[in-house]
N, C-alpha and C positions, 0 to 999 in steps of 0.2 A: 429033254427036248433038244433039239439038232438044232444051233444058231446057223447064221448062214452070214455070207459078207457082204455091204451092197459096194463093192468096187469093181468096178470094170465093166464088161458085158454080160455079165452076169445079174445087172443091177435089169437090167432091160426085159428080164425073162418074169418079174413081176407086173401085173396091171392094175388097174384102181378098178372098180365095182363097174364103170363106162369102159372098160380094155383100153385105157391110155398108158403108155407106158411114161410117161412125163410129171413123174409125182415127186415129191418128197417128206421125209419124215419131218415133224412137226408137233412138238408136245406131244409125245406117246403117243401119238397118231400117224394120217398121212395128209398128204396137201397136195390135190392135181391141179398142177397149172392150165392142163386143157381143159377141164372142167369148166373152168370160171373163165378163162381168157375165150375160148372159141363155144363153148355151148352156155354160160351162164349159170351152170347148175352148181352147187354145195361144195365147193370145193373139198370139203373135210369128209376123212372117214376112215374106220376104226381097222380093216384088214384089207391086203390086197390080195389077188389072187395069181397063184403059179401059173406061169403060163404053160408048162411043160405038163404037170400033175392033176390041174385045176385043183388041189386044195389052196382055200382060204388060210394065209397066213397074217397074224397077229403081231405088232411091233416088236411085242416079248422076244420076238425068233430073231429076229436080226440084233447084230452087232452093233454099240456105239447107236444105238437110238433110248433116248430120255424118255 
């Protein structure tokens, strides 16, 4: 499996399950701050999606996430 890096602008071309791009990893998961701060909804959730490819990618893929 292909890791990827979340540094730079590259970090940006992933979205949460709502297309925020304002997430971060959080216990082998992810954690959208838009989510909760401006719509209220679940912040948490298990893959985000390439913006470029539309696949769903899972924490396993990236670097430096627990």
């Amino acid at each position: 499996m292909e890791t990827r890096s979340l540094t730079g602008i590259e970090r940006h071309r992933y979205r949460c399950p709502h297309g925020h791009a304002n997430w971060e990893p959080r216990d082998g998961a992810f954690y959208c701050v838009t989510c909760l701060t401006r719509w209220g909804r679940d912040p948490y959730f298990r893959e985000l999606e390439d913006d470029r490819t539309g696949e769903e990618i899972g924490p396993e893929a990236f670097d430096g996430i627990e």
